[in-house]
C-alpha positions in Angstrom: -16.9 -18.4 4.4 -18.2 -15.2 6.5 -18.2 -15.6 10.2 -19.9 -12.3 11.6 -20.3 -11.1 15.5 -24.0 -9.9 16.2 -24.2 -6.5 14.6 -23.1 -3.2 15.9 -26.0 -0.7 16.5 -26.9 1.9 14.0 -25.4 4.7 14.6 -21.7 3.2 14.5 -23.2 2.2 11.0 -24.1 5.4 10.5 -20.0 6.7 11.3 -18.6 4.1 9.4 -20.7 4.7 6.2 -20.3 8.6 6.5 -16.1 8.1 7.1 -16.0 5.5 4.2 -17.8 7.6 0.8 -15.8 10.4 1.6 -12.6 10.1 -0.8 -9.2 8.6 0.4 -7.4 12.1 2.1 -10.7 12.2 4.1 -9.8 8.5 6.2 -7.3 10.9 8.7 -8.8 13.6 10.5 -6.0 14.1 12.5 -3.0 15.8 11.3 -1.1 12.8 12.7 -3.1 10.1 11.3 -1.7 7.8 8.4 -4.6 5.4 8.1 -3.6 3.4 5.4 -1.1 2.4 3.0 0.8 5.1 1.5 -1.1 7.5 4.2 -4.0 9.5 4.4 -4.2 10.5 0.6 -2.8 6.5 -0.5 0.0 8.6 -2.4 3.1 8.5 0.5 2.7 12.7 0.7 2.6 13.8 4.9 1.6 17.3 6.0 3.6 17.0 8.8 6.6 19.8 9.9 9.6 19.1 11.2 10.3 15.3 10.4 13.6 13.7 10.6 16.7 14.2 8.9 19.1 12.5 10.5 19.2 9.0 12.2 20.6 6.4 13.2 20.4 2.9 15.0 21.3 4.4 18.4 20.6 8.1 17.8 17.5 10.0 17.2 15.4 6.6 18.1 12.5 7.9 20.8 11.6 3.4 21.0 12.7 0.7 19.1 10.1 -2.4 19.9 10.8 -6.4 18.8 7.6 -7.3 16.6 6.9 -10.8 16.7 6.9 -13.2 14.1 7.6 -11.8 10.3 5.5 -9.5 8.3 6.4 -6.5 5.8 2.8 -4.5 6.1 3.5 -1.2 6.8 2.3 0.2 10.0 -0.8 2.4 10.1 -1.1 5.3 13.1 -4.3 6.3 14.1 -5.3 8.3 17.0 -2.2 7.8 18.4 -2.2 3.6 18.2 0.4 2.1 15.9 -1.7 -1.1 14.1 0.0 -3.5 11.7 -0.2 -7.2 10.8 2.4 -10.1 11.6 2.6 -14.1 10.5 4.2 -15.7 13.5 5.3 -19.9 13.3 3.2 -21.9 15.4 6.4 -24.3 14.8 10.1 -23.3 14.1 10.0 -23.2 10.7 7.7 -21.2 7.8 6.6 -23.7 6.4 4.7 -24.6 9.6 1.6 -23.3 10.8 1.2 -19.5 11.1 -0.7 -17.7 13.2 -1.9 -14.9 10.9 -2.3 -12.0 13.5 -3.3 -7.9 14.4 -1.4 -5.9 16.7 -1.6 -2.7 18.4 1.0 -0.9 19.4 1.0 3.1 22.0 2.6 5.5 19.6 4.0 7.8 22.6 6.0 4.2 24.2 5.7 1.2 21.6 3.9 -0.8 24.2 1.6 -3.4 23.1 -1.9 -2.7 23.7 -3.1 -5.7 22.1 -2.0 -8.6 19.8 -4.9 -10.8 18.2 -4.4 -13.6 16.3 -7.6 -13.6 13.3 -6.6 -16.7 10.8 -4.5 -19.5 11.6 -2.7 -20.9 8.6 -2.4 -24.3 8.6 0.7 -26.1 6.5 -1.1 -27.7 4.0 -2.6 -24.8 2.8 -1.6 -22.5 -0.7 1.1 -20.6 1.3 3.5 -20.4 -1.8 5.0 -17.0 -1.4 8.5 -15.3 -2.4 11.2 -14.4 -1.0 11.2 -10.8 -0.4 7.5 -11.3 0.6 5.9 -12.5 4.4 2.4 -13.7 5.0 1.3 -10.4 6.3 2.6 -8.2 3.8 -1.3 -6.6 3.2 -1.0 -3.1 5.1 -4.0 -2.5 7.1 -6.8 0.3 6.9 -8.6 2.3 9.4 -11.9 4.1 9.1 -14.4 5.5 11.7 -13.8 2.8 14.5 -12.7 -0.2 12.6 -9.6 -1.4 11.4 -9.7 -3.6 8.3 -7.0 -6.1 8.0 -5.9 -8.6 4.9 -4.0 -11.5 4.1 -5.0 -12.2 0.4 -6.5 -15.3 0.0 -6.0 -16.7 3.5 -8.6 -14.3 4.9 -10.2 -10.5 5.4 -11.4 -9.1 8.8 -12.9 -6.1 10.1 -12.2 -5.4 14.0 -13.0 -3.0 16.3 -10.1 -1.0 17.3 -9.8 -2.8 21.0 -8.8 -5.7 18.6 -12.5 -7.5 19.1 -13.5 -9.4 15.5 -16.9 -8.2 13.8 -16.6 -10.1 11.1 -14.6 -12.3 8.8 -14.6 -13.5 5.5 -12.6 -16.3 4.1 -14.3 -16.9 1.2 -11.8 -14.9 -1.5 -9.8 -17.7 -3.3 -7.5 -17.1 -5.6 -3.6 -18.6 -6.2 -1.6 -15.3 -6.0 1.9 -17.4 -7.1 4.0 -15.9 -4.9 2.1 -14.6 -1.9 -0.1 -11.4 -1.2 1.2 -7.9 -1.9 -1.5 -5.4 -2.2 -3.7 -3.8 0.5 -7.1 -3.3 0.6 -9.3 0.4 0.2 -12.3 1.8 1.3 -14.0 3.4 -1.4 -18.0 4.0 -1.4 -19.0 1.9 1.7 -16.8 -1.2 -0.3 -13.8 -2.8 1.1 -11.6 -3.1 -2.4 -8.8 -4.9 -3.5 -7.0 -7.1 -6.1 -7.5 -10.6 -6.9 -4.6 -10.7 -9.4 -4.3 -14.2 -9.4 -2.7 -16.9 -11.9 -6.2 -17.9 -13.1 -8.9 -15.4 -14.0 -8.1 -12.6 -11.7 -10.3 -10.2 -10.6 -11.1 -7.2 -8.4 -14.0 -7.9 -5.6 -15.5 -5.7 -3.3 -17.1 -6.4 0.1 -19.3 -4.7 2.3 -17.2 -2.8 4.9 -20.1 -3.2 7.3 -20.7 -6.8 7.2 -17.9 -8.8 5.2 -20.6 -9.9 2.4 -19.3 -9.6 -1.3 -20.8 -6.9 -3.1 -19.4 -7.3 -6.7 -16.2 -9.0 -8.4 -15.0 -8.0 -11.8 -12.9 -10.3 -13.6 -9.9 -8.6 -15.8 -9.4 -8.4 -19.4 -8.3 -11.7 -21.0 -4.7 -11.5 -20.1 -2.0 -13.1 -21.6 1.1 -15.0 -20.8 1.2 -14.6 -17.2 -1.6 -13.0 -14.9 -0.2 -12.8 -11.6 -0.1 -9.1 -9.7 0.5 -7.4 -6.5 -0.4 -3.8 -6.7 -3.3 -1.8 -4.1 -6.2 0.2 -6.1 -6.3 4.0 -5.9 -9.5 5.9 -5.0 -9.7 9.6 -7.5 -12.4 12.0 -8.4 -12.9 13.0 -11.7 -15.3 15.5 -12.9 -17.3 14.9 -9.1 -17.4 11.0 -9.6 -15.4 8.4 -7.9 -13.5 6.1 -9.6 -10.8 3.0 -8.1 -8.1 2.7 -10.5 -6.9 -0.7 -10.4 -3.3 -2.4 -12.3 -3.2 -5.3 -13.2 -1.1 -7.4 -15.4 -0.9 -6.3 -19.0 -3.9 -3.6 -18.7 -5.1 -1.4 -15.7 -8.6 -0.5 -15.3 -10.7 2.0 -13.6 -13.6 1.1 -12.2 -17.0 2.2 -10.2 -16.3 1.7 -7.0 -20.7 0.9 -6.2 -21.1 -1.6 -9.1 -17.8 -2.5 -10.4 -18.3 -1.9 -13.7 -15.1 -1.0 -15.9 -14.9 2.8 -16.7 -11.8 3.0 -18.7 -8.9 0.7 -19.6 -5.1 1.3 -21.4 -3.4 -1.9 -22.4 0.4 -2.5 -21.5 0.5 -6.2 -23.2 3.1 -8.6 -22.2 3.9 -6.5 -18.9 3.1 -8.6 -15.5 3.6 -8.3 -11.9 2.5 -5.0 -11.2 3.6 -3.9 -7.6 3.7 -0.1 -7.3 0.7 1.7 -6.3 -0.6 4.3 -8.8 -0.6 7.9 -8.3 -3.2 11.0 -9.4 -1.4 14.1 -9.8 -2.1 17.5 -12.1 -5.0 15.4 -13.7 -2.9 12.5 -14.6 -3.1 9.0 -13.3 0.7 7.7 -13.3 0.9 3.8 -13.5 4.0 1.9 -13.3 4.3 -1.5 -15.4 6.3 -4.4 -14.5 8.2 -7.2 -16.0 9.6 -8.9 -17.8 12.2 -6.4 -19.1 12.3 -2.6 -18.1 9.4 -1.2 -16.6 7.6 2.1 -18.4 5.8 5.0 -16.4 2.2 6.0 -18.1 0.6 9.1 -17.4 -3.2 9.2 -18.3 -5.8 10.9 -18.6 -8.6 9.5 -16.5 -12.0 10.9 -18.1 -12.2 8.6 -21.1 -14.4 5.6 -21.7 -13.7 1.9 -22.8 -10.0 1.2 -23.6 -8.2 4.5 -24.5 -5.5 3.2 -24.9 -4.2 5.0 -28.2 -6.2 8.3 -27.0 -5.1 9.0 -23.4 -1.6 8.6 -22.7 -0.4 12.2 -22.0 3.2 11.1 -21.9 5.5 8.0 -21.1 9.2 7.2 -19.3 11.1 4.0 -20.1 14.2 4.4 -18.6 14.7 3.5 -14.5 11.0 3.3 -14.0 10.5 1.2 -11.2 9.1 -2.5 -10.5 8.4 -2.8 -6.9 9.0 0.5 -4.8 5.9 3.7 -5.3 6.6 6.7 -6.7 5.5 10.0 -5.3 4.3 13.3 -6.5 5.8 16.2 -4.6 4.3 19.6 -5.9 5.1 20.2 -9.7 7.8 17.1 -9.8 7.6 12.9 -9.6 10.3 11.2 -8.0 11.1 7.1 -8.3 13.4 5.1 -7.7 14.3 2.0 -9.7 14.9 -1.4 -8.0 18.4 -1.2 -8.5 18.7 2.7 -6.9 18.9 4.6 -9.7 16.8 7.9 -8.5 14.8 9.8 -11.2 13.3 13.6 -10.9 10.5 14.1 -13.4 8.3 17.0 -14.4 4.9 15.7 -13.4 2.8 17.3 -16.3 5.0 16.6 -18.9 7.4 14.0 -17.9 10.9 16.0 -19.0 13.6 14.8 -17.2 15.2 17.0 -14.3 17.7 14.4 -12.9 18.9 11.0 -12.3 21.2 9.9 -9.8 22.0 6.4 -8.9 21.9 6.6 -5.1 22.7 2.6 -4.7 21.7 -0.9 -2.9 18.1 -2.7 -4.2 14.8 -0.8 -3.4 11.3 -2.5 -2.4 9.5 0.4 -0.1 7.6 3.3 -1.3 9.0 6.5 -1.3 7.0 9.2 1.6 7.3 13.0 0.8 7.1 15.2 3.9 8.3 18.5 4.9 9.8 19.5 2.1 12.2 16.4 1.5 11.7 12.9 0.0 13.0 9.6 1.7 13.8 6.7 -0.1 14.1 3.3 2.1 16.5 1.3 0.9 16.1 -2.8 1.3 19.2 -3.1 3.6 17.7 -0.5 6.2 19.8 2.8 5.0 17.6 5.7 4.0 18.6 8.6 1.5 16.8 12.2 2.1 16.7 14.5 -0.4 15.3 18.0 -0.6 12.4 18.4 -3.2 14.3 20.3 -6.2 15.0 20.0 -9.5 18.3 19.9 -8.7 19.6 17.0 -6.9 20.0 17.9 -2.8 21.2 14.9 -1.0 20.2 16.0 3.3 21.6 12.8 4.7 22.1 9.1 4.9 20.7 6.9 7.4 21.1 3.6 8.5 19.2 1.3 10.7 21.2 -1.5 10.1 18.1 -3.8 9.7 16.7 -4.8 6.3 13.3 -3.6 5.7 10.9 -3.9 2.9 7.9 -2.0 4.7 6.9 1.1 3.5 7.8 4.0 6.2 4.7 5.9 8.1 4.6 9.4 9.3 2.8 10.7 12.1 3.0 13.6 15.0 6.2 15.1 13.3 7.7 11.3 13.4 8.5 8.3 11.4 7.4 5.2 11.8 9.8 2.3 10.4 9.6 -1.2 10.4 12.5 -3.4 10.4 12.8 -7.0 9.9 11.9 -7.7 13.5 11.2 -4.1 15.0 9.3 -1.0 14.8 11.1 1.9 15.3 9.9 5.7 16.2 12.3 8.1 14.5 12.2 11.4 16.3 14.2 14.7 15.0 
């Protein structure tokens, strides 16, 4: 179901058309923009100087705001507004209704500038989902003047950035097993993202003006389990787009105007795919999942049909992992496993520079800014290390909060969110 407000007038079609088929990096304009997940370039890499080192609960903390409700979407910052998604119980418990909602948040104070709710979820409804994930986990997306936000297969909506609905669409079904994970992209006028379902899942596209479905590609036959929760990555290859997409057991690259399947590589027997891929030195990077240890693939993207057995540059097995991102920070990949065991990689060739088990259990994706890599641990304490191939430990920080939300950076700042706050981190 698609319930649309009267249209807007053409020349805010005209902005949001000319801000969307520009590639990912373009979404910020601003140097302190991070306008979706994993940033401007959807790879956790900040261009901002002078970020934090060292924190604390009490110490380097410019606000610390209570969030309402649960939800582990990261926060998005754009023109100097905070947006980000929360579930909060209509009743006292989760398995009551929730009120599936957007808020928006003044960078400079934390005060609320609005709070919207745009799906109500009512108890008898799918709303399975694990442990470690919320009903707003979906990190929203910002381009020209809307803000796109998700909650799987409980709803999409575009909204104007005073919080007022355009449209909505509701007509997405799918049984995602354990909840929704992955966020949605803008790539060639489409809003994009994964249908990675139990049943037949799929990747669909809608129109980012209207909330119509434009195409849906059904995966691969995929075999034993199908279920997945990672976010598609917009790259350019040779001057054309493409939206690379994981899955279980096989990730796919696809045209982001028709849908139609570019290229595939085959990972059989490998299912729940969380992190989000990266494109680096020509390589796509593409974590697998379970069950058993997780392998890093680096491949080549200009190939067609499955290449498979013809474009894998080089692989990792060992601490690769199955929930948090990895990033690219100039010539070296750093990842952390689930279980804190840190990994410095060359990114061309994959040799091995370092491991280091920094310890706790790791969900978030890792940011590089300013020279140094943070790495958000699930119990709230981050470790900071300098980009080297030698292993420089800065500090350790803890906010004494468990968080699972990948960390934002804007305006020389990070933004952190907590199990019931967001937190500006000042240096």
């Amino acid at each position: 179901m698609i319930q649309r407000v009267p249209r807007i007038r053409s020349f805010q079609l005209l902005a949001i058309y000319l801000a969307a088929i520009f590639i990912q990096p373009a979404l910020g304009t601003l140097a302190e923009d991070w306008p979706s997940f994993r940033g401007p370039t959807g790879q956790g890499i900040s261009t901002e100087a002078n970020t934090p080192v060292v924190w604390g609960h009490s110490s380097h903390v410019a606000w610390r705001k209570s969030i309402p409700g649960k939800g582990w979407s990261s926060p998005v910052v754009y023109q100097r507004r905070i947006y980000l998604t929360t579930a909060d119980p209509i009743e006292d418990t989760e398995s009551a209704k929730q009120s599936l909602r957007a808020l928006c948040l003044d960078a400079a104070t934390g005060d609320t500038v609005w709070d919207k709710e745009i799906f109500a979820l009512a108890p008898s409804s799918d709303a399975s989902k694990h442990d470690k994930n919320s009903y707003a986990s979906p990190t929203p997306i910002i381009t020209a003047n809307r803000i796109y936000v998700h909650f799987g297969p409980h709803g999409t909506a575009a909204l104007d950035l005073e919080g007022d609905i355009v449209w909505k669409n509701c007509s997405v079904k799918y049984d995602s097993r354990h909840g929704a994970g992955g966020s949605p992209i803008i790539s060639g006028g489409h809003l994009i993202f994964n249908c990675d379902g139990v049943e037949r899942p799929f990747v669909v596209a809608l129109d980012s003006a209207t909330g119509d479905e434009r195409w849906r590609t059904y995966r691969p036959d995929i075999e034993p389990e199908r279920f997945s929760f990672s976010t598609p990555l917009e790259i350019s290859v040779a001057g054309k787009l493409q939206v690379v997409s994981p899955g279980s057991s096989v990730v796919c690259s696809y045209s982001p105007d028709t849908g139609q399947e570019l290229w595939r590589v085959r990972y059989p027997g490998k299912w729940s795919i969380v992190p989000r891929p990266l494109f680096s030195h020509g390589l796509v990077f593409v974590c697998t999942g379970y069950e058993g240890p997780a392998e890093l693939l680096a491949i080549r993207p200009d190939g067609s049909g499955d290449v498979t057995d013809t474009h894998l540059a080089w692989r990792a097995k060992d601490h690769v992992p199955h929930t948090p991102s990895p990033v690219v920070a100039g010539d070296e990949l750093y990842m952390v496993s689930d279980s804190g065991v840190a990994t410095c990689r060359d990114a061309a060739k994959g040799s091995l520079h370092w491991r280091k088990r920094l310890g706790g259990n790791f969900s978030a994706s890792l940011v590089f800014a300013d020279e140094k890599v943070y790495f958000p641990s699930e119990d709230g304490e981050c470790v900071v290390l300098a980009t080297d191939t030698k292993y420089q430990e800065l500090a350790r920080n803890d906010l004494e909060e468990p968080t699972l939300a990948s960390y934002a950076v804007a305006d020389s700042s990070l933004f952190i969110r907590t199990e019931g706050h967001l937190y500006r981190i000042e240096r």
